[in-house]
PADOPA-887784 format. One record per atom (N, C-alpha, C): residue in three letters; x negated, y negated, z negated. Coordinates in steps of 0.1 Angstrom, whole numbers, plus 2048, in hexadecimal, padded with zeros to 3 digits. Example, Ala and Ser with C-alpha at 12.3 -4.5 7.8 and 13.67 -1.06 7.14 Angstrom:
2
ALA77C8397B2
ALA78582D7B2
ALA77C8217B2
SER7808167B9
SER77780B7B9
SER77F8007B1
# end
This chain:
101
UNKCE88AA5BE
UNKCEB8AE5CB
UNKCEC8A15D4
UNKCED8965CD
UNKCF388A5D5
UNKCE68855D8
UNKCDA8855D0
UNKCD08805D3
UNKCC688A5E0
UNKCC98955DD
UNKCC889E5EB
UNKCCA89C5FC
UNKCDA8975F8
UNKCE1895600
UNKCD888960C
UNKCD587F5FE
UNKCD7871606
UNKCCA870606
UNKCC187A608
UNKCB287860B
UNKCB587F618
UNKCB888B619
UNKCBB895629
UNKCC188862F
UNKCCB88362C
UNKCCF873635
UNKCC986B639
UNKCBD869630
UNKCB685D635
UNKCA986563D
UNKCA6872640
UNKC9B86F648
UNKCA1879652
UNKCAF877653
UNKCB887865D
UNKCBA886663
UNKCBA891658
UNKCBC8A0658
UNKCCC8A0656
UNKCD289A653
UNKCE389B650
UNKCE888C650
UNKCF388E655
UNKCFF885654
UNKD0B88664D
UNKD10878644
UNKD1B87863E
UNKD22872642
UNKD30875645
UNKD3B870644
UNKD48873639
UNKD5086D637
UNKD5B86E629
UNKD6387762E
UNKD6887F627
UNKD7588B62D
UNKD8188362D
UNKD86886637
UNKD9287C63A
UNKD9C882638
UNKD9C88F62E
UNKDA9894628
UNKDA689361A
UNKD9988D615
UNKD96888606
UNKD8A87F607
UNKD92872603
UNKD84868604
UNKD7986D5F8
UNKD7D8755F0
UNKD728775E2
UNKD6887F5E7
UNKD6B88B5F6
UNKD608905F9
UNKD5A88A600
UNKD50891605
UNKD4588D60E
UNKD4589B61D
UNKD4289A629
UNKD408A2634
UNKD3289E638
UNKD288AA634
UNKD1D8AA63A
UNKD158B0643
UNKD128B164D
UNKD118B2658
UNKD018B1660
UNKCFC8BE664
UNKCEF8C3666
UNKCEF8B8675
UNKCE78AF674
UNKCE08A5681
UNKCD98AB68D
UNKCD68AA696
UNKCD18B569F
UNKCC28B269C
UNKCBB8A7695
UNKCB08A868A
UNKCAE8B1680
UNKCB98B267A
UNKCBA8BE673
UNKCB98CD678
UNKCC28CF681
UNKCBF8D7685
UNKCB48DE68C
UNKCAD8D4692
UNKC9E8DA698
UNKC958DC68B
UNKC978D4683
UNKC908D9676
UNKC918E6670
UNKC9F8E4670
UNKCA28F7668
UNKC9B8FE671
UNKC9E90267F
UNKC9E90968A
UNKC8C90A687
UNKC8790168B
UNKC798FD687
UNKC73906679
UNKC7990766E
UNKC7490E661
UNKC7A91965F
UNKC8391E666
UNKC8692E665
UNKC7E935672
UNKC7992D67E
UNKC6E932686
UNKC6493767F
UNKC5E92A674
UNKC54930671
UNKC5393B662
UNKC5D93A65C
UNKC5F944656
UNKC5F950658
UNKC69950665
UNKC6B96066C
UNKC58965670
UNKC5195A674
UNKC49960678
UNKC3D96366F
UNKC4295B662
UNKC39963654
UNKC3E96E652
UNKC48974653
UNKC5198164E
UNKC4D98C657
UNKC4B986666
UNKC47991670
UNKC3999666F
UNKC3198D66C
UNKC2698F66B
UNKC23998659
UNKC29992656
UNKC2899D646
UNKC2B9A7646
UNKC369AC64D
UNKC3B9BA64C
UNKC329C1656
UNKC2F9B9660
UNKC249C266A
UNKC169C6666
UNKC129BA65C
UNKC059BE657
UNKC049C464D
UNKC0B9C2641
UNKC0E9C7635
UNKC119D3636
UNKC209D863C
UNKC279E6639
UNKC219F1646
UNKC1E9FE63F
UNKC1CA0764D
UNKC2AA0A652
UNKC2FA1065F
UNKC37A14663
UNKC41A19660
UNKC3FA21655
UNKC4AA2764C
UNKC50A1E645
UNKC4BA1863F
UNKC52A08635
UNKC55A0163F
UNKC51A0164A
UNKC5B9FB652
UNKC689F7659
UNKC68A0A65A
UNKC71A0F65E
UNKC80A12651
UNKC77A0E644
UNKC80A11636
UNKC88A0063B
UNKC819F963A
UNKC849E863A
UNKC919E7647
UNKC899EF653
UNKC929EB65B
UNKCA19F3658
UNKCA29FA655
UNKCABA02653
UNKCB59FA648
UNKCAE9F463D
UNKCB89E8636
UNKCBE9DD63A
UNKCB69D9644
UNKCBE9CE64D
UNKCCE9CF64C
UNKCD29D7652
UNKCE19D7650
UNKCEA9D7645
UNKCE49D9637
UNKCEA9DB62F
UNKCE99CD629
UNKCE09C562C
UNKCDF9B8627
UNKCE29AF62F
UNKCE59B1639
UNKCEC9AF642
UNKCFB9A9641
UNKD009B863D
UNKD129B6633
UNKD0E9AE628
UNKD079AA620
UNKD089A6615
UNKD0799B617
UNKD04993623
UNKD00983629
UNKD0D98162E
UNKD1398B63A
UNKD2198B63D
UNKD2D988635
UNKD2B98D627
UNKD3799261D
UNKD32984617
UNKD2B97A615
UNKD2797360D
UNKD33962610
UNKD3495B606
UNKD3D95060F
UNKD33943610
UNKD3593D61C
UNKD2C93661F
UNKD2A928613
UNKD31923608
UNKD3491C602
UNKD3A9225F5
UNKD2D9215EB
UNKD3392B5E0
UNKD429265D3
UNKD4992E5CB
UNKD4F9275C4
UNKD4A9225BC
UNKD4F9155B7
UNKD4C90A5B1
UNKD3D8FC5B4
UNKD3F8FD5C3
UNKD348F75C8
UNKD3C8E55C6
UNKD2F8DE5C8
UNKD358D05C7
UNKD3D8CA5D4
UNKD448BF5CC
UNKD4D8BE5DD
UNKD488B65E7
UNKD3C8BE5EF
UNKD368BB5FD
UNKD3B8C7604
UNKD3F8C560F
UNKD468CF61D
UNKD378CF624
UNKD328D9625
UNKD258D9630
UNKD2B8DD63B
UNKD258D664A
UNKD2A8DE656
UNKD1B8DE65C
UNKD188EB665
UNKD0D8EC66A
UNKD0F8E7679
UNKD1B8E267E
UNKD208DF68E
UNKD208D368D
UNKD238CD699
UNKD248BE69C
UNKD2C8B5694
UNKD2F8A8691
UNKD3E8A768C
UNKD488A6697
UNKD468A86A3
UNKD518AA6AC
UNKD528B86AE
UNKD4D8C16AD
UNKD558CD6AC
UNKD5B8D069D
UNKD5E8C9694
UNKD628CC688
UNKD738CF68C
UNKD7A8D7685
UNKD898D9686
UNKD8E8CA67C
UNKD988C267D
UNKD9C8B8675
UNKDA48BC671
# end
């Protein structure tokens, strides 16, 4: 994970700073580089997904799919953003000035 980390760092997709209520972690932090990136690759994803259900499924499979939305939906809701037993990096997707200290 640390080699992950410190490659998104260097071509300046995230920022590290040390948690200043534990020097052993790390606070990492989505760059607004980063973020046009993600933003940038769920665009084009969404619009592989649009285009496949449009071309691929008739209307009725459509209409089955759309109808799931919600239920997977709750299951993204109910999910915790940071699973148990993850390593000790704190991900934030916000600025580090809107962080709570």
């Amino acid at each position: 994970m640390g080699a992950i980390v410190a490659s998104l760092e260097a071509q300046g997709l995230v920022e590290r700073a040390t948690d200043p209520a534990d020097g052993r972690q790390s606070i990492i932090t989505v760059s607004g580089t980063g973020r046009r990136a993600l933003d940038e690759a769920r665009a084009v994803k969404q619009d592989w997904l649009a285009e496949r259900l449009t071309g691929e499924l008739n209307r009725h499979e459509q209409d089955i799919v759309a109808q799931a939305v919600p239920l997977l939906q709750r299951i993204i809701d109910r999910t915790p953003e940071i699973p148990p037993g993850s390593p000790p990096y704190r991900i934030s997707l916000g600025s580090p000035s809107r962080r709570a200290g």
